[in-house]
ZAKENU-347794 format. One record per residue (C-alpha): residue in three letters; x, z, y. Coordinates in steps of 0.05 Angstrom, whole numbers, always signed. Each point is the difference from the previous one (the first is absolute). Layout:
N
REC; ALA; X; Z; Y
...
This chain:
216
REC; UNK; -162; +349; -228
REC; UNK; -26; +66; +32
REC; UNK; +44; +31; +64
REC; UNK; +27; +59; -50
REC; UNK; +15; -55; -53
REC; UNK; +41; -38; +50
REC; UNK; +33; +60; +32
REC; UNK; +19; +34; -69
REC; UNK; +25; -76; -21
REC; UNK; +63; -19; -19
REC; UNK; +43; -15; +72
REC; UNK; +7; -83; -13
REC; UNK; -80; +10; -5
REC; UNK; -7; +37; +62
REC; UNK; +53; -42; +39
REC; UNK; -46; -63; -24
REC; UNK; -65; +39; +14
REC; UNK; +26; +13; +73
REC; UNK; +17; -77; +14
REC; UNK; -66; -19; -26
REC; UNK; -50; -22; +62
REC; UNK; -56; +20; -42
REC; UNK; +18; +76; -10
REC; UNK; -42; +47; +36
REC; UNK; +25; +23; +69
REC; UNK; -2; +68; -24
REC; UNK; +40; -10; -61
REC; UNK; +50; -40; +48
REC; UNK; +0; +67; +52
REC; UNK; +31; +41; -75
REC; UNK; +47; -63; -19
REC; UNK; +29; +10; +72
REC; UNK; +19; +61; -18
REC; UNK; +38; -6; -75
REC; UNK; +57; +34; -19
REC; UNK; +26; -68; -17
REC; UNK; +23; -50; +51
REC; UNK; -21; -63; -33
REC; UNK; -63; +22; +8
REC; UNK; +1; +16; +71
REC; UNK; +33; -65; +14
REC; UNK; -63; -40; -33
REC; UNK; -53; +45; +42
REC; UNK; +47; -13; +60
REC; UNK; -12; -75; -14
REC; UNK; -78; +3; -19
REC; UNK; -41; -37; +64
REC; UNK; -44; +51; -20
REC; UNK; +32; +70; +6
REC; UNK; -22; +36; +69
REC; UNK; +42; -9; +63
REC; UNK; +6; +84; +7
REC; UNK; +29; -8; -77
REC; UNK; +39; -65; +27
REC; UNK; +28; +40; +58
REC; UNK; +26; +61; -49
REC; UNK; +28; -43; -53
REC; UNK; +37; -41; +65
REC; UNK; +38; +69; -2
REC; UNK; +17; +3; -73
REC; UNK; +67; +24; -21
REC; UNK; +11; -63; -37
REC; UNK; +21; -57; +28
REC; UNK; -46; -57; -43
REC; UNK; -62; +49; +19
REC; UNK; +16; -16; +63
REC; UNK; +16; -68; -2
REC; UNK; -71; -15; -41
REC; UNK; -35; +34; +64
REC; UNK; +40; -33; +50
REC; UNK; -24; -75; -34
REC; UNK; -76; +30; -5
REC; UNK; -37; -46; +41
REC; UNK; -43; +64; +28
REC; UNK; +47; +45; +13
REC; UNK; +0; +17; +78
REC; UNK; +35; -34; +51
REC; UNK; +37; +58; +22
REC; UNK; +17; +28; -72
REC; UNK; +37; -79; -4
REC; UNK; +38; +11; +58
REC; UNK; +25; +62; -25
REC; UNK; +20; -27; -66
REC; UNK; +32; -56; +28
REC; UNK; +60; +55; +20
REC; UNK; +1; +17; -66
REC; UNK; +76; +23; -19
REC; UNK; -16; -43; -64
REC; UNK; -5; -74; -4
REC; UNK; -49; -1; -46
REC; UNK; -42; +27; +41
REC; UNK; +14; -37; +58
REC; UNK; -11; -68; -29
REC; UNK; -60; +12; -21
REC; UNK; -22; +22; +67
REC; UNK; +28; -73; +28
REC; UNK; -43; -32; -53
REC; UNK; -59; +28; +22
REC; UNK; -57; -36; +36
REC; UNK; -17; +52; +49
REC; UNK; +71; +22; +19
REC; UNK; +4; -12; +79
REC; UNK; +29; -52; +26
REC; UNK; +58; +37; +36
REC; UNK; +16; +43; -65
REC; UNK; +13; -65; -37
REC; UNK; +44; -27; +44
REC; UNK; +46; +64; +2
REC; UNK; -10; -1; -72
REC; UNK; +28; -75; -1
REC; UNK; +63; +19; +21
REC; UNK; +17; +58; -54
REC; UNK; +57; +6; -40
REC; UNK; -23; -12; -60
REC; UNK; -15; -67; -19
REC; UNK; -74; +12; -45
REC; UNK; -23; +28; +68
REC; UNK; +9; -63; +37
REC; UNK; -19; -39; -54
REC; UNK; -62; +34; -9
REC; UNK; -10; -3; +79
REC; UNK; +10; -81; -5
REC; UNK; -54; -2; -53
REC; UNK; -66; +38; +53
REC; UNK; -34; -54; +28
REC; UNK; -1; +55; +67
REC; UNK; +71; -10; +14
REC; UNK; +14; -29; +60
REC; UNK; +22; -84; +5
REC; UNK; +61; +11; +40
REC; UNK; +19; +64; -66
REC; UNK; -15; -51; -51
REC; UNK; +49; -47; +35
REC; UNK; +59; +45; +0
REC; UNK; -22; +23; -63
REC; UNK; +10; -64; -33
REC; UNK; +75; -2; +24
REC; UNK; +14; +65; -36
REC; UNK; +57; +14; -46
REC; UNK; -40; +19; -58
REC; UNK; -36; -61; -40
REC; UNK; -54; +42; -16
REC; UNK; -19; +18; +70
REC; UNK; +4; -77; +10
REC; UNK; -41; -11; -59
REC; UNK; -59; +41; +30
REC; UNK; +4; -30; +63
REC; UNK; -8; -76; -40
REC; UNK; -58; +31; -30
REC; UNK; -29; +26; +63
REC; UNK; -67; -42; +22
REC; UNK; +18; +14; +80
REC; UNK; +78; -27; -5
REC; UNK; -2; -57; +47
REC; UNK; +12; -61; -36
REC; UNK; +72; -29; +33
REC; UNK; +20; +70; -29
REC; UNK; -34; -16; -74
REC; UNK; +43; -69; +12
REC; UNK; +64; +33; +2
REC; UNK; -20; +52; -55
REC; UNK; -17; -59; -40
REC; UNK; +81; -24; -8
REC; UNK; +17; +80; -11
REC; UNK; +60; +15; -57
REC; UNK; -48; +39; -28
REC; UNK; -42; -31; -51
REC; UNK; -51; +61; +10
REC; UNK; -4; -16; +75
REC; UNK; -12; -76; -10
REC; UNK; -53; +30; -56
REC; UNK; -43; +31; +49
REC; UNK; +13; -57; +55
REC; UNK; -34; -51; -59
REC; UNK; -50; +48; +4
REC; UNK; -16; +14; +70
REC; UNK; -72; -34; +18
REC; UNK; +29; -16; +59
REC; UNK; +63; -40; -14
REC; UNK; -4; -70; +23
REC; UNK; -15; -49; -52
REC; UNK; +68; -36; +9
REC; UNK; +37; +60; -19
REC; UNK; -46; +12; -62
REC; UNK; +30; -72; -23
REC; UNK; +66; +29; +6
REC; UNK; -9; +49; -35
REC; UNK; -37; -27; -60
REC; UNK; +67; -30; -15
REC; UNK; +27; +70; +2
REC; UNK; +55; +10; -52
REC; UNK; -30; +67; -8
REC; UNK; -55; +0; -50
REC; UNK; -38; +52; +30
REC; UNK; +7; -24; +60
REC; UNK; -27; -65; -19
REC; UNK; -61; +39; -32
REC; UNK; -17; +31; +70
REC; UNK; -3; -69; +27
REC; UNK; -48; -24; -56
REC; UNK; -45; +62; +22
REC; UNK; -5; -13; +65
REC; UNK; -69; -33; +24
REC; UNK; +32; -41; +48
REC; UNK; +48; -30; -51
REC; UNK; -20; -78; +2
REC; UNK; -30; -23; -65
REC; UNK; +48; -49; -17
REC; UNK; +57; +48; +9
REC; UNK; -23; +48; -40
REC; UNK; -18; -57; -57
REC; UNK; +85; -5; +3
REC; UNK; +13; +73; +3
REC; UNK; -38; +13; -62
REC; UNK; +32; -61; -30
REC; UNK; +68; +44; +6
């Protein structure tokens, strides 16, 4: 399609036109600015779109605009730190889920109110060891289900997530590259399904073991 074709399109066109990695930067630069949100939100989200359209859309008046630019993996440092104050949640989990958030932001950020924020914190592979561990005591099961999942969680923490209520904690445990191959056992006899699927996944599953799980 032509740039007038896709600007004059109908909006679920445009909205998919400005997610797309292969439309034209300067097609993305008029998405950025639709009347419609939607499609603000999907140039917001593009790798692609500009970091000075990046920086404007971080300043949308909607709140899922700004979220999509605060999970961009090339919007600016400083533009993250800023949305990680965002007054809406949405906004600021997506900022703790993002690779280059600093360091220091995601640990504030690990310690908001709301419980996607921390969860989404417990899931970057930035945050802190000594976060991750106080992270996986937390009240909410999903934060403790991203910390499970996390690659850096030490592994006598992944040992104690592994007998969590939570069958979605245990889930991610089975599924943690780095839980130790006696736990995996444990939990291939899982009374959770699921959780015995994870275990099956996992490459360090021992052969025989997973022979039995499948058997289930």
């Amino acid at each position: 399609m032509e740039k007038n074709e896709i600007l004059n399109s109908h909006w679920a066109v445009r909205r998919n036109a400005a997610g797309n990695p292969n439309t034209p930067v300067d097609v993305l630069v008029e998405l950025s600015k639709d009347s419609d949100c939607d499609v603000r939100r999907s140039a917001a989200g593009n790798p692609n779109t500009p970091v000075d359209v990046l920086v404007e859309l971080s300043k949308d008046s909607d709140c899922d605009v700004r979220s999509s630019a605060a999970g961009n993996p090339n919007t600016p440092v400083d533009v993250l730190v800023e949305l990680s104050k965002d007054s809406e949640w949405v906004v600021r989990s997506s900022a703790a889920g993002n690779p280059n958030t600093p360091v220091d932001v995601l640990v504030e950020l690990s310690k908001d109110s709301e419980w996607v924020v921390r969860s989404s914190a417990a899931g970057n592979p930035n945050t802190p060891v000594d976060v991750l561990v106080e992270l996986s005591k937390d009240s909410d099961c999903d934060v403790r289900r991203s910390a499970a999942g996390n690659p850096n969680t030490p592994v006598d923490v992944l040992v104690e997530l592994s007998k969590d209520s939570h069958w979605a904690v245990r889930r991610n445990a089975a599924g943690n590259p780095n839980t130790p191959v006696d736990v995996l056992v444990e939990l291939s006899k899982d009374s959770d399904c699921d959780v015995r699927s994870s275990a099956a996944g996992n490459p360090n599953t021992p052969v025989d073991v997973l022979c039995r799980t499948v058997e289930r």
